[in-house]
Each structure stands twice: as structure tokens, then as C-alpha cells.
mmCIF file as gemmi writes it, N, C-alpha and C atoms, coordinates in Angstrom:
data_model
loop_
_atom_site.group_PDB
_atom_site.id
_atom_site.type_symbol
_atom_site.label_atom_id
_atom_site.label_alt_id
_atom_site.label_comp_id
_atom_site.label_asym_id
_atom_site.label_entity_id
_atom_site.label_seq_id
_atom_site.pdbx_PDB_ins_code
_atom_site.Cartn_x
_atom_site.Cartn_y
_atom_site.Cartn_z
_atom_site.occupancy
_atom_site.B_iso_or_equiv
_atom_site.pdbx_formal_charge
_atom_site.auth_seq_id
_atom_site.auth_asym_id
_atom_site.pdbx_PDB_model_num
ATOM 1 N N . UNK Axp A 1 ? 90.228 97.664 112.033 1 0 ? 1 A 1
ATOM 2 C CA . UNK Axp A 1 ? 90.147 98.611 110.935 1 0 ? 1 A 1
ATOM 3 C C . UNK Axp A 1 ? 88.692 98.842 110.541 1 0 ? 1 A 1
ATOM 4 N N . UNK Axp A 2 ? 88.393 100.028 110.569 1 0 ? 2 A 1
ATOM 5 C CA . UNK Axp A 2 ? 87.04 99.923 109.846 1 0 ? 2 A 1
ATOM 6 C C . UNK Axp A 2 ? 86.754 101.215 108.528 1 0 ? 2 A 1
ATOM 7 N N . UNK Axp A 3 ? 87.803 100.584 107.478 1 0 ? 3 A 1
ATOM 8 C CA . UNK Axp A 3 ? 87.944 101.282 106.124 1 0 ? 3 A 1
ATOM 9 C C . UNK Axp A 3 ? 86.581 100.763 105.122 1 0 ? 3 A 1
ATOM 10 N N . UNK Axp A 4 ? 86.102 99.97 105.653 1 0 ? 4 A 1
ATOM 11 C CA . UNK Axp A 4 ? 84.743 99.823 104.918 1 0 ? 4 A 1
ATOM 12 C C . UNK Axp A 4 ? 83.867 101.022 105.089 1 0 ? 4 A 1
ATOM 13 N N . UNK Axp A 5 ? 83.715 101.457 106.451 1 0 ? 5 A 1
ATOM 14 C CA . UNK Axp A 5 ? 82.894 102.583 106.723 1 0 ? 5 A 1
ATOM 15 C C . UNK Axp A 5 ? 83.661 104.269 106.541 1 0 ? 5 A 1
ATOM 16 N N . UNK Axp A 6 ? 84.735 104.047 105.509 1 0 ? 6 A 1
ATOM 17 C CA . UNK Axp A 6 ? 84.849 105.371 104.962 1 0 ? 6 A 1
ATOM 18 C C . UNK Axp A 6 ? 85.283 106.34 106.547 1 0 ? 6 A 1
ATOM 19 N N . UNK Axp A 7 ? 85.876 105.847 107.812 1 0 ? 7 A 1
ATOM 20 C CA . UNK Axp A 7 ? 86.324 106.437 108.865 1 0 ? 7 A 1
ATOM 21 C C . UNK Axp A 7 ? 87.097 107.493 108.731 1 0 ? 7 A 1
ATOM 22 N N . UNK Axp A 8 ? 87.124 108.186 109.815 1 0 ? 8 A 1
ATOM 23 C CA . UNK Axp A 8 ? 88.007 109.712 109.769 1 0 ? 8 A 1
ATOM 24 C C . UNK Axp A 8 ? 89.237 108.6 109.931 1 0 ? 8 A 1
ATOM 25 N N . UNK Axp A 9 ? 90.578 109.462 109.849 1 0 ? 9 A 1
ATOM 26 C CA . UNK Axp A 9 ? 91.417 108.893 110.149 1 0 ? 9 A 1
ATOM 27 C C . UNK Axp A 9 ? 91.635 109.086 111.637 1 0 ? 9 A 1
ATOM 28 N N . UNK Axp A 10 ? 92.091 108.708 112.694 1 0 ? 10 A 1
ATOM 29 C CA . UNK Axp A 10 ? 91.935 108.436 113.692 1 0 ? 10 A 1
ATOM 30 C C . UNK Axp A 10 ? 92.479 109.869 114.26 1 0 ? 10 A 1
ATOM 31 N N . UNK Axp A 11 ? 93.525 110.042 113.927 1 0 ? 11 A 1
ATOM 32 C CA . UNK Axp A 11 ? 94.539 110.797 114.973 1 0 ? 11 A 1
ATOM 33 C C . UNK Axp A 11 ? 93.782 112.688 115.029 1 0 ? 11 A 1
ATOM 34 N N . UNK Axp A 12 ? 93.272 112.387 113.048 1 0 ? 12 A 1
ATOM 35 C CA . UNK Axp A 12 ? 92.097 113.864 113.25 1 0 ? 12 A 1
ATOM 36 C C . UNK Axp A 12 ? 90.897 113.831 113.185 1 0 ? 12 A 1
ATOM 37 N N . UNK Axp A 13 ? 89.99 112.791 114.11 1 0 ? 13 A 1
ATOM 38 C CA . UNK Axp A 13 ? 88.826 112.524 113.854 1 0 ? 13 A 1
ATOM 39 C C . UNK Axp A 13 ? 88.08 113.526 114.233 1 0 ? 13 A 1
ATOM 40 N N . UNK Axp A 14 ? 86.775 113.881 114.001 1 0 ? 14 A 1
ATOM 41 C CA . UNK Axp A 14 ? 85.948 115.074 114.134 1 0 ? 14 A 1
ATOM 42 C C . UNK Axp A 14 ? 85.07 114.909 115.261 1 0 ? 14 A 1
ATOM 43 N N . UNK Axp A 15 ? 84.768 113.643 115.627 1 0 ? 15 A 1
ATOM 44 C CA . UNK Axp A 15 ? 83.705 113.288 116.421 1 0 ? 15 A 1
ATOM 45 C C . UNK Axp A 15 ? 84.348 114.046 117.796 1 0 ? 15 A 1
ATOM 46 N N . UNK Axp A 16 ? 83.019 114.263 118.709 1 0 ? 16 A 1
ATOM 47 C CA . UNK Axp A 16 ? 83.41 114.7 119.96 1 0 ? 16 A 1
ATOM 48 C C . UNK Axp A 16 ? 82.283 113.534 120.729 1 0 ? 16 A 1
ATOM 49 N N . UNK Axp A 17 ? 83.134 113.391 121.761 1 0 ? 17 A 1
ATOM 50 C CA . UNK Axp A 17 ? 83.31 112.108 122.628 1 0 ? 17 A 1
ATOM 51 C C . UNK Axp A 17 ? 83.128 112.983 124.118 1 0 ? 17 A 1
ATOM 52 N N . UNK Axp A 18 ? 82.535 112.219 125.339 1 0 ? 18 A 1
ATOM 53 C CA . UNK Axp A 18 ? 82.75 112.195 127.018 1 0 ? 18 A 1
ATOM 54 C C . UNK Axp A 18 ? 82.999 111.54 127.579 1 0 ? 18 A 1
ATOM 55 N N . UNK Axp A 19 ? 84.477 112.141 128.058 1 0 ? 19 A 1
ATOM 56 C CA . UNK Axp A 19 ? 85.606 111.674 128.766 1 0 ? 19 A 1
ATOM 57 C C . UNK Axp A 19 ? 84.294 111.159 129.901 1 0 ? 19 A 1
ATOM 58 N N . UNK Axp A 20 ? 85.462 110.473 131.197 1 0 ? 20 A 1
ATOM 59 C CA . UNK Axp A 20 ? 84.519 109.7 132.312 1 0 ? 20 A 1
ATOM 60 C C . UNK Axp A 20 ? 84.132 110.769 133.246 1 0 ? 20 A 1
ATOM 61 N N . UNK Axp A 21 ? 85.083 112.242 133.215 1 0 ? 21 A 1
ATOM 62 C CA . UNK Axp A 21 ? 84.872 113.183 134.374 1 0 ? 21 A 1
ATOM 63 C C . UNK Axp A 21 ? 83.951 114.045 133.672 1 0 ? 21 A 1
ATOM 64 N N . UNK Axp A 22 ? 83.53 113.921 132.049 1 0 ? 22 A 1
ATOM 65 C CA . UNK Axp A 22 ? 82.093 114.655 131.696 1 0 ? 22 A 1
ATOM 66 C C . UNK Axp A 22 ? 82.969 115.857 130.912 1 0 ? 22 A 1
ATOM 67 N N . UNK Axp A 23 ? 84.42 115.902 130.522 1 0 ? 23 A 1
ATOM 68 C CA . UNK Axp A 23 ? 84.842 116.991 129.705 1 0 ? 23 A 1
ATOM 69 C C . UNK Axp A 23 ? 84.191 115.861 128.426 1 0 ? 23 A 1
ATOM 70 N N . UNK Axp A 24 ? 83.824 117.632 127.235 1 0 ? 24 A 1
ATOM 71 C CA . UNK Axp A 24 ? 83.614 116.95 126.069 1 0 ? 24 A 1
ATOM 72 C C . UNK Axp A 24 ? 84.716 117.798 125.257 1 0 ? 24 A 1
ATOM 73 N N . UNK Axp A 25 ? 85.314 116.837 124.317 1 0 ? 25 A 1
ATOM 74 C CA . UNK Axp A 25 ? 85.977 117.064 123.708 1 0 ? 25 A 1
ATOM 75 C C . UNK Axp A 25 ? 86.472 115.93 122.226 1 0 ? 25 A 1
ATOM 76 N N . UNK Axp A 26 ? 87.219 116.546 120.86 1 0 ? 26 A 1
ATOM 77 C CA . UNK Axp A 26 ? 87.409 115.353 119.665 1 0 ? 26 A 1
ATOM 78 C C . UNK Axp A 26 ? 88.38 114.39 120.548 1 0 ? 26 A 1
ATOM 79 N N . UNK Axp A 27 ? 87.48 113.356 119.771 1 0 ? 27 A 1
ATOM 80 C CA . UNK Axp A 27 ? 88.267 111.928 120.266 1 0 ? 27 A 1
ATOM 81 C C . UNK Axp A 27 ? 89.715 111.669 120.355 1 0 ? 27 A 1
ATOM 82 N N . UNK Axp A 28 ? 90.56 112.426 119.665 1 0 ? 28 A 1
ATOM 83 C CA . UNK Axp A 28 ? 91.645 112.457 119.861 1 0 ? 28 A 1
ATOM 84 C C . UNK Axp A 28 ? 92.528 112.643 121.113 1 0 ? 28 A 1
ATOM 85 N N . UNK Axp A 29 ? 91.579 113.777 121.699 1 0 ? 29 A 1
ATOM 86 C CA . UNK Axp A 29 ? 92.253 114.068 123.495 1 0 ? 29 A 1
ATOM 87 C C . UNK Axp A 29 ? 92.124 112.982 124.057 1 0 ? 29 A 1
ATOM 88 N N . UNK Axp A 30 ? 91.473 112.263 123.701 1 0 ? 30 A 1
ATOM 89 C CA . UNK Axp A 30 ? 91.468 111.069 124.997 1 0 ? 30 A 1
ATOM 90 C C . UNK Axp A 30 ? 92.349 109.551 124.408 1 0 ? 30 A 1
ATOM 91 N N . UNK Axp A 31 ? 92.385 109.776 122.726 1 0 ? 31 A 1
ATOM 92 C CA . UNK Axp A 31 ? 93.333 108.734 122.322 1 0 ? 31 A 1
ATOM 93 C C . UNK Axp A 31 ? 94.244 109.043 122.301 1 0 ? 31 A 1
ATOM 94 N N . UNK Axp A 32 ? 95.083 110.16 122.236 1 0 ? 32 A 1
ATOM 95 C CA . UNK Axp A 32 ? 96.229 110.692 122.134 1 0 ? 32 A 1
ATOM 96 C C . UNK Axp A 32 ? 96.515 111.327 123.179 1 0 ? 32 A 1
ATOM 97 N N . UNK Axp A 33 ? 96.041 111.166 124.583 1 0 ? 33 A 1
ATOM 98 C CA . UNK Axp A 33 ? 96.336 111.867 125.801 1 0 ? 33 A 1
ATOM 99 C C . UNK Axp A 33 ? 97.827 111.374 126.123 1 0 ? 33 A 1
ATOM 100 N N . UNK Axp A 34 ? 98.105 110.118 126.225 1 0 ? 34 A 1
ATOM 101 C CA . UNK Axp A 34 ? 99.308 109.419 126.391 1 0 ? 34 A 1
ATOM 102 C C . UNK Axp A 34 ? 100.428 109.968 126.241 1 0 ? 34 A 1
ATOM 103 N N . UNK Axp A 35 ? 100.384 109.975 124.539 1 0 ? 35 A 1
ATOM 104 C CA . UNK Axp A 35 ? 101.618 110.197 124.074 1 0 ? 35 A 1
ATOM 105 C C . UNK Axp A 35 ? 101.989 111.792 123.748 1 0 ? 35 A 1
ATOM 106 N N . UNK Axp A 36 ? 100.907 112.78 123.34 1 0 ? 36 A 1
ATOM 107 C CA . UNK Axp A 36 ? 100.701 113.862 123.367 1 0 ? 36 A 1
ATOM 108 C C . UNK Axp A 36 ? 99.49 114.311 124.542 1 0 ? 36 A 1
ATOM 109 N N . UNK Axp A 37 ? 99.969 114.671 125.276 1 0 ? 37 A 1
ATOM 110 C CA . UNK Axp A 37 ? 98.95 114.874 126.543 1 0 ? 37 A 1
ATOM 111 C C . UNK Axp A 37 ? 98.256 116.64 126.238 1 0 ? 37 A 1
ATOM 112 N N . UNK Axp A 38 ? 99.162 117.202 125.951 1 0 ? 38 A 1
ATOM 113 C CA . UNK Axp A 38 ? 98.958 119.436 125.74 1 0 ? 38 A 1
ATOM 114 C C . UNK Axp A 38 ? 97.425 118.672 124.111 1 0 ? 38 A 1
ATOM 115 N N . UNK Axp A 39 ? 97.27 117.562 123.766 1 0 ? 39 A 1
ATOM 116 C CA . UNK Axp A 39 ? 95.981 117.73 122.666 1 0 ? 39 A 1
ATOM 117 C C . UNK Axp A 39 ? 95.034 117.733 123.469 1 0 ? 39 A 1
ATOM 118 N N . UNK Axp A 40 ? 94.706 117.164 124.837 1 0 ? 40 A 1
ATOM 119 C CA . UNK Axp A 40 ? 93.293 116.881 125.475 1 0 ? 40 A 1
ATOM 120 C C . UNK Axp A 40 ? 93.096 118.182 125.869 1 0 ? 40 A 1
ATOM 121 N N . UNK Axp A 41 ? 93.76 119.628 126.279 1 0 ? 41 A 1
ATOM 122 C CA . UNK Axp A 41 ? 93.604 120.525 126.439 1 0 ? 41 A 1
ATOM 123 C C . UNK Axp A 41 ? 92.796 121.72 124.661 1 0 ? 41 A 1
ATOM 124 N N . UNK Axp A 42 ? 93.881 121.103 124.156 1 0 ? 42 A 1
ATOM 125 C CA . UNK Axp A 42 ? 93.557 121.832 122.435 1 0 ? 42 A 1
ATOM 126 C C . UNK Axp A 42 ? 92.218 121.285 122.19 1 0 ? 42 A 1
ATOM 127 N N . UNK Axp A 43 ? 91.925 120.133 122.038 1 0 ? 43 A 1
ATOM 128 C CA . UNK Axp A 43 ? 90.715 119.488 121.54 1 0 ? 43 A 1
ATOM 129 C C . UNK Axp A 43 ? 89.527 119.617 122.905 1 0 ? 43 A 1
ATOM 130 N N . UNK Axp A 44 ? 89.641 120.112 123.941 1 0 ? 44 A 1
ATOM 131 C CA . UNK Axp A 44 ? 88.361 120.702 124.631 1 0 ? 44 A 1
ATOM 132 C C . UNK Axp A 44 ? 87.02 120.997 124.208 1 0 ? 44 A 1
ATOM 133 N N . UNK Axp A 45 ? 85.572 120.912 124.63 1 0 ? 45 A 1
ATOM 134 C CA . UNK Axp A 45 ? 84.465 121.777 124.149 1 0 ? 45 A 1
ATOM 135 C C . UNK Axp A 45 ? 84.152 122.053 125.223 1 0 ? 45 A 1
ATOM 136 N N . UNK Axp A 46 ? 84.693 122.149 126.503 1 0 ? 46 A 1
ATOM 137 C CA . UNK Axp A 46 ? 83.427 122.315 127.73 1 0 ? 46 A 1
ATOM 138 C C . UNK Axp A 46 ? 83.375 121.144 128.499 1 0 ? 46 A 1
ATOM 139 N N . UNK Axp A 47 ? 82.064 121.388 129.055 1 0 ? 47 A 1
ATOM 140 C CA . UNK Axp A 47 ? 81.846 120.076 129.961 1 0 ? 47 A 1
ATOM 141 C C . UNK Axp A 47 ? 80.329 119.605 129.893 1 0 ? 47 A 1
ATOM 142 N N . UNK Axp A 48 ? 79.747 118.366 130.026 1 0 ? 48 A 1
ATOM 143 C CA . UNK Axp A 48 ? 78.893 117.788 129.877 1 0 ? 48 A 1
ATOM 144 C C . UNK Axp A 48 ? 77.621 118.618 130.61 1 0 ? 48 A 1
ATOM 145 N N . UNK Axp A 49 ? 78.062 119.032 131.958 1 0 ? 49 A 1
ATOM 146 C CA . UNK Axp A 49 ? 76.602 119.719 132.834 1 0 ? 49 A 1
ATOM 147 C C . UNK Axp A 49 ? 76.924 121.46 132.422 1 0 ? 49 A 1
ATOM 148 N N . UNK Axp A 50 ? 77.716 121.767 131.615 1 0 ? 50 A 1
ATOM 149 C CA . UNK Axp A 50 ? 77.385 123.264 130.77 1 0 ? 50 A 1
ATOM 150 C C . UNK Axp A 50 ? 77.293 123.196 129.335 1 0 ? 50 A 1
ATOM 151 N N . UNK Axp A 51 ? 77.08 122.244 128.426 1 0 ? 51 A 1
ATOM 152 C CA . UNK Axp A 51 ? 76.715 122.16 127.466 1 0 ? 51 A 1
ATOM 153 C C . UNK Axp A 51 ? 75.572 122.278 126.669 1 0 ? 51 A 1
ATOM 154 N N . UNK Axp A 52 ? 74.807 123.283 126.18 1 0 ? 52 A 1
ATOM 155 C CA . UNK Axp A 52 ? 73.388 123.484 125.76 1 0 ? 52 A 1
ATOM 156 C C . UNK Axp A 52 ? 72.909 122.455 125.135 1 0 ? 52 A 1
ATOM 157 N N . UNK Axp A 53 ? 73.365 122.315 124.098 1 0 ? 53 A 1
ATOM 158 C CA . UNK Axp A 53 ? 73.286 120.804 123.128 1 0 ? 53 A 1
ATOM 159 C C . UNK Axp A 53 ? 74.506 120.116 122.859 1 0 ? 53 A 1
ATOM 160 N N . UNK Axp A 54 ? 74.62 119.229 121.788 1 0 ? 54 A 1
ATOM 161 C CA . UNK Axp A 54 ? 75.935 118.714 121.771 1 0 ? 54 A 1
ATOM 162 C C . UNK Axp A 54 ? 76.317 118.344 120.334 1 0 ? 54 A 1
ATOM 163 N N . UNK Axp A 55 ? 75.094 118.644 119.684 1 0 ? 55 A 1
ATOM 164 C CA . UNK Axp A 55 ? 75.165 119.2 117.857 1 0 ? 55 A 1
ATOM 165 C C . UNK Axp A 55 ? 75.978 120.524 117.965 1 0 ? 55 A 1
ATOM 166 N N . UNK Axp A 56 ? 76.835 119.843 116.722 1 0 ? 56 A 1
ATOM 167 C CA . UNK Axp A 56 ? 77.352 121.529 115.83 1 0 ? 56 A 1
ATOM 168 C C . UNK Axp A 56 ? 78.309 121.283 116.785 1 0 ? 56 A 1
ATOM 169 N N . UNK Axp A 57 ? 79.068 120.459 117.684 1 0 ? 57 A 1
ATOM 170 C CA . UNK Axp A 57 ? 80.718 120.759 118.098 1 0 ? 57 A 1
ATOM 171 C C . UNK Axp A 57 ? 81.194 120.184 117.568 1 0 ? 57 A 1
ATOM 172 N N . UNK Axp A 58 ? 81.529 119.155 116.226 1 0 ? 58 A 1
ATOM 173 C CA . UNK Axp A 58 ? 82.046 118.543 115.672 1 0 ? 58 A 1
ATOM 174 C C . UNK Axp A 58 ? 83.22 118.993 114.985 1 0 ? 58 A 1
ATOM 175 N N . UNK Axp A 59 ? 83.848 119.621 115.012 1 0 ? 59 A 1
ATOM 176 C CA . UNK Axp A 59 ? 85.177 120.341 114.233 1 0 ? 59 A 1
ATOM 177 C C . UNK Axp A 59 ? 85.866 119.989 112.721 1 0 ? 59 A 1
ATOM 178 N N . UNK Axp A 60 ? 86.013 121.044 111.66 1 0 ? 60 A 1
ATOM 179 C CA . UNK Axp A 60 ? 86.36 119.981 110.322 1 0 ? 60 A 1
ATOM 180 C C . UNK Axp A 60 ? 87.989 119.979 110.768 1 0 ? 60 A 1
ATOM 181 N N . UNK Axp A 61 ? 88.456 119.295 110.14 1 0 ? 61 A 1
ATOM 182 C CA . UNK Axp A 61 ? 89.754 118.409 109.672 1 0 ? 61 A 1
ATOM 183 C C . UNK Axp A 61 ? 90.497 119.728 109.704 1 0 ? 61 A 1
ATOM 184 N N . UNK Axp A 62 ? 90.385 120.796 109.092 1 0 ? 62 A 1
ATOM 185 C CA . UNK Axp A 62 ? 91.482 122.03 109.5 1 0 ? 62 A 1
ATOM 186 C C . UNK Axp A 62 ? 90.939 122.8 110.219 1 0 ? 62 A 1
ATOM 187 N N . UNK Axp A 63 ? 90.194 123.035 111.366 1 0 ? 63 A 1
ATOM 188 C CA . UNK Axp A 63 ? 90.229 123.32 112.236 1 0 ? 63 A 1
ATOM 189 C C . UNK Axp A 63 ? 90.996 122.212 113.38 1 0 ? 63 A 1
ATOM 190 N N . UNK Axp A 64 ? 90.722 121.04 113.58 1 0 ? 64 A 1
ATOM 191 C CA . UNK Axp A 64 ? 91.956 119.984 113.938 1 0 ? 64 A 1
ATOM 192 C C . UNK Axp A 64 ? 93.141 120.224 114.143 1 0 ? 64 A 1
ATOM 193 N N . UNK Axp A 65 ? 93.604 120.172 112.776 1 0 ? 65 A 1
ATOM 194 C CA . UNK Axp A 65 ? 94.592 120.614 112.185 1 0 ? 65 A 1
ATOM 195 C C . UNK Axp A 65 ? 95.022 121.818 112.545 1 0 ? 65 A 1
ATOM 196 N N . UNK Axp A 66 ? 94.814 122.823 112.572 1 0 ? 66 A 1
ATOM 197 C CA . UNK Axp A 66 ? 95.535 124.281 113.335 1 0 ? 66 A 1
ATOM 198 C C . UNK Axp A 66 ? 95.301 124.028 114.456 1 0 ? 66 A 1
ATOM 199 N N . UNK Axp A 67 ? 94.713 123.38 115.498 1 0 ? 67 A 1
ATOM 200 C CA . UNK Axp A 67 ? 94.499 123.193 116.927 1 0 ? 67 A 1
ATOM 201 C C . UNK Axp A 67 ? 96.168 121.836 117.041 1 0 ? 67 A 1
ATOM 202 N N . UNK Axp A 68 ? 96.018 121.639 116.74 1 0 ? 68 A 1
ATOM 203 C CA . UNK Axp A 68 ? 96.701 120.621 116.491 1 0 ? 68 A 1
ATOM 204 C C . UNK Axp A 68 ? 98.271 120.604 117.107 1 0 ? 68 A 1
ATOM 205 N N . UNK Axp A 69 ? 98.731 121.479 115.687 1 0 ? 69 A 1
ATOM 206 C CA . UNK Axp A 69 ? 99.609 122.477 115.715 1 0 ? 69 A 1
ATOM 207 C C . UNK Axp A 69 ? 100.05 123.304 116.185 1 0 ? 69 A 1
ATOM 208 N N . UNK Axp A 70 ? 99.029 124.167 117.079 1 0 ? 70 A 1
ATOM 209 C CA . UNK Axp A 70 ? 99.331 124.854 118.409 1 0 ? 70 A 1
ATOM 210 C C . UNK Axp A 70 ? 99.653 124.335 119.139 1 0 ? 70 A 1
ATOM 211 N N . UNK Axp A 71 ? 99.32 122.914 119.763 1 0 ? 71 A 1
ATOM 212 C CA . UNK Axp A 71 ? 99.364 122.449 120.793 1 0 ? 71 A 1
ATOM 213 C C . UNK Axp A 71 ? 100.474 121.44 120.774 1 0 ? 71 A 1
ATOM 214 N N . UNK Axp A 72 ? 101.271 121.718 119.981 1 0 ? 72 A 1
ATOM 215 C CA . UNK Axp A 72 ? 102.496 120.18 119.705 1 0 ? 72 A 1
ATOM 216 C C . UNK Axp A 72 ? 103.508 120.894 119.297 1 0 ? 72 A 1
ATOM 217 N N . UNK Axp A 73 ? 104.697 120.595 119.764 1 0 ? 73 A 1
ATOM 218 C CA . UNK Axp A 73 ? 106.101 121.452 119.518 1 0 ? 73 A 1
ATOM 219 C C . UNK Axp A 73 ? 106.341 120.982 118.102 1 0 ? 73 A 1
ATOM 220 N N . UNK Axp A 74 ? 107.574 121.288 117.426 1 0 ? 74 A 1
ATOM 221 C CA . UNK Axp A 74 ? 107.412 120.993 116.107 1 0 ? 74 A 1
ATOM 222 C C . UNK Axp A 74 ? 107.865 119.61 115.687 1 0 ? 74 A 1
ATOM 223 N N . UNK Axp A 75 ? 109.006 119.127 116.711 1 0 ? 75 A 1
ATOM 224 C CA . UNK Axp A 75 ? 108.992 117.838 116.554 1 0 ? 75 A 1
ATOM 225 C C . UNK Axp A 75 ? 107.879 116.829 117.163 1 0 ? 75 A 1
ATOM 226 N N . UNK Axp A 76 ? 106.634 117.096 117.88 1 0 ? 76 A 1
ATOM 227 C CA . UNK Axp A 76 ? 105.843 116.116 118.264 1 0 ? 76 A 1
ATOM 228 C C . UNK Axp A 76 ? 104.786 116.452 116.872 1 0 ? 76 A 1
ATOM 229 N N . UNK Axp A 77 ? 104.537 117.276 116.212 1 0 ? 77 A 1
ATOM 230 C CA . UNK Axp A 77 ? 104.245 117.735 115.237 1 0 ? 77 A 1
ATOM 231 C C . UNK Axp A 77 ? 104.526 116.77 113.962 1 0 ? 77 A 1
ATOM 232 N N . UNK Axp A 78 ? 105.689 116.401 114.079 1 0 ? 78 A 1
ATOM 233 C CA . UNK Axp A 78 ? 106.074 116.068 113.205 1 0 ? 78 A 1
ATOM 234 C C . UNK Axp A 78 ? 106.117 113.813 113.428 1 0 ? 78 A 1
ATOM 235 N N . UNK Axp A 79 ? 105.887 113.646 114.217 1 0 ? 79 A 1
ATOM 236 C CA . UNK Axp A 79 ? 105.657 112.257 114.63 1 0 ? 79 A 1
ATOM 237 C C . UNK Axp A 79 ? 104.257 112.39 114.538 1 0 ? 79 A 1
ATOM 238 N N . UNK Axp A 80 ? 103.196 112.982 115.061 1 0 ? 80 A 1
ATOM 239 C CA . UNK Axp A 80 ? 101.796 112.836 114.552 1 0 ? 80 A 1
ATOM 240 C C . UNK Axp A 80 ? 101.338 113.149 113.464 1 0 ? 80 A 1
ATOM 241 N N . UNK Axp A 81 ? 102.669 114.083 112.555 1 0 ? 81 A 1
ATOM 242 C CA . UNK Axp A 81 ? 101.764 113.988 111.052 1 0 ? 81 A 1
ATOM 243 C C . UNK Axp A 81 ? 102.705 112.516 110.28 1 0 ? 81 A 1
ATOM 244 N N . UNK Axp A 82 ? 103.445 112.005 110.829 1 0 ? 82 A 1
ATOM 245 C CA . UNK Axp A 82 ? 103.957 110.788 110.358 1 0 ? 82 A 1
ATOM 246 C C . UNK Axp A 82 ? 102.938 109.887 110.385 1 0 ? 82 A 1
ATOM 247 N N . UNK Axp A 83 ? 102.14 109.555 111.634 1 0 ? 83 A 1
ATOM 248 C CA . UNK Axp A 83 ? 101.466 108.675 111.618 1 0 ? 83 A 1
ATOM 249 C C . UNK Axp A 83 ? 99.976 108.649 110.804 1 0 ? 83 A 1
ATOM 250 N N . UNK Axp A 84 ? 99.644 110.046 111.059 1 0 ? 84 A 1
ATOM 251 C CA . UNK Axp A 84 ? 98.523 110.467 109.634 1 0 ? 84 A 1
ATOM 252 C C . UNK Axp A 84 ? 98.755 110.385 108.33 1 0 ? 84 A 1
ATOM 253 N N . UNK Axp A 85 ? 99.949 110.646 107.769 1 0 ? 85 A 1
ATOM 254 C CA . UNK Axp A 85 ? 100.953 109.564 106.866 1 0 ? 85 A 1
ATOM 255 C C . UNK Axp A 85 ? 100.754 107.833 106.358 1 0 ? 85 A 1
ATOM 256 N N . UNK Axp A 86 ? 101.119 107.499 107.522 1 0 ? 86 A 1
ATOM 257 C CA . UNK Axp A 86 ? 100.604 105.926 107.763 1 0 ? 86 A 1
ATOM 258 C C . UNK Axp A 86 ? 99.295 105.552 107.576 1 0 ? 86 A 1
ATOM 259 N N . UNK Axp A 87 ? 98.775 106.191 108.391 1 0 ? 87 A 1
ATOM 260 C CA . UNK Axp A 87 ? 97.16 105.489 108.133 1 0 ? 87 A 1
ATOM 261 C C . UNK Axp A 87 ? 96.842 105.618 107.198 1 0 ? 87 A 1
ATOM 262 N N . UNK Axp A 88 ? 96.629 107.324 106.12 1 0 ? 88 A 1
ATOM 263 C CA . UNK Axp A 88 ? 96.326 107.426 105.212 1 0 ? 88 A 1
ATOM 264 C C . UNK Axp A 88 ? 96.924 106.508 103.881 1 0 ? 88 A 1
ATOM 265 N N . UNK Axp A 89 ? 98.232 106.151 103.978 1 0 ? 89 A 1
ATOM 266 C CA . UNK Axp A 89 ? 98.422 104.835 103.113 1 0 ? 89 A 1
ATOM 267 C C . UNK Axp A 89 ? 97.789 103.91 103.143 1 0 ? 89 A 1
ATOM 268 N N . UNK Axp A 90 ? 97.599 103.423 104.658 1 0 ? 90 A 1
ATOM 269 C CA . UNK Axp A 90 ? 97.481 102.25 104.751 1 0 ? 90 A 1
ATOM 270 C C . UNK Axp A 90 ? 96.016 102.299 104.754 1 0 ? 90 A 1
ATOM 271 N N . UNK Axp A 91 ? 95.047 103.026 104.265 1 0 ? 91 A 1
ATOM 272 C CA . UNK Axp A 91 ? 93.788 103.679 103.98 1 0 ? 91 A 1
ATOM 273 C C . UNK Axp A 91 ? 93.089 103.279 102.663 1 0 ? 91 A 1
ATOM 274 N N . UNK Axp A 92 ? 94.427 103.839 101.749 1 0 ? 92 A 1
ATOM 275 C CA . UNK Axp A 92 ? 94.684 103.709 100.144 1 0 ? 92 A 1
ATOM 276 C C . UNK Axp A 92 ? 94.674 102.137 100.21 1 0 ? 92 A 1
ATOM 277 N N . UNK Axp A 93 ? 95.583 101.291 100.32 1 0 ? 93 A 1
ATOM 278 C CA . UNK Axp A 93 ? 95.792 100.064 100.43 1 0 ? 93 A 1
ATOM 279 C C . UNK Axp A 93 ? 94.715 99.215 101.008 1 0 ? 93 A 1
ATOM 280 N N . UNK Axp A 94 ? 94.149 99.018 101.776 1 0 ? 94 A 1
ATOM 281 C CA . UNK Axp A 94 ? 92.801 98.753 102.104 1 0 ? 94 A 1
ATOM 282 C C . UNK Axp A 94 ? 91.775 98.978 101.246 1 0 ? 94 A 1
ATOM 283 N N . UNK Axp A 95 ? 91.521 100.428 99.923 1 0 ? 95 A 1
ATOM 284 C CA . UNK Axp A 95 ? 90.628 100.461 99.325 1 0 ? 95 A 1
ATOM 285 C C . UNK Axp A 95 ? 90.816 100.225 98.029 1 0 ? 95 A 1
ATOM 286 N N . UNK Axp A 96 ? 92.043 99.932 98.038 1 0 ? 96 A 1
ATOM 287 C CA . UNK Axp A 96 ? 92.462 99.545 96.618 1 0 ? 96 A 1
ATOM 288 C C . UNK Axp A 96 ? 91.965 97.874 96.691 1 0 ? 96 A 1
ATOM 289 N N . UNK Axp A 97 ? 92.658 96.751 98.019 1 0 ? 97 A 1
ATOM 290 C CA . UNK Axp A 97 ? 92.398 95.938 97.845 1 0 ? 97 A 1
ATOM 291 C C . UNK Axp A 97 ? 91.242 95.265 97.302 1 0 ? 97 A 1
């Protein structure tokens, strides 16, 4: 857990990350490839050897969020906003402690 450092919540984090084949894309495509595989496509920026810089791709929380949503039927939709659910409690609870 790292609720000391005020973290995105995981599942809509903003950061953009490179995969091992050099796609860049939010961290989520590659944590959530598994179980929702159609997000590593939604959460895309390109690729590492066509990228000008790599400031300013960071995406806010509803842009995420409508990418998100496109890319997840309504019931997988609905198990990943469960778990954003979860964390965010269990977020509260951690900063309350």
C-alpha cells in the first residue's frame, strides 16, 4: 500500500509507463491486461521510437474514465468500477487510521 504518498488509485492511475515491446501507454494497460485485456488498447500513447517527448501524456482521471468505458462492456464496467469502490474505501480507512 502506499496511502502515505497520497497514490492514484490504481485501476485509474494517470502515469504512463513502457511496456517491454516499447508501447507507451497508463499503467493500467499493462496491470489490467489480464483480466480486461480491450484497456491496453484504450490506454495506448504510441510507441517509444515515435514519441517526441514523453511530458504532457499523462491523462486526468476523466479522461481514464471515458476511455475506460469505451473499452469495457457494461458488465466488465461494472466489476472495475467495483473495485475502484474498494480501494477508494479502503483509501478512506488507511487515512483515517
Amino acid at each position: 500500500m502506499n496511502w502515505q504518498n497520497a497514490a492514484d488509485p490504481a485501476p485509474l492511475c494517470g502515469d504512463v509507463i513502457v511496456d517491454v515491446d516499447g508501447a507507451l501507454m497508463q499503467v493500467g494497460g499493462i496491470f489490467h491486461e489480464r483480466r480486461f485485456p480491450t484497456l491496453r488498447a484504450a490506454y495506448q500513447h504510441g510507441h517509444l521510437n515515435e514519441a517526441q517527448q514523453f511530458e504532457g501524456r499523462r491523462a486526468s482521471l476523466m479522461e481514464l474514465w471515458r476511455r475506460t468505458k469505451a473499452a469495457l462492456s457494461a458488465d466488465e464496467a461494472e466489476v472495475f468500477l467495483s473495485g475502484m469502490r474498494l480501494g477508494a474505501a479502503q483509501d478512506l480507512v488507511c487515512r483515517l487510521a
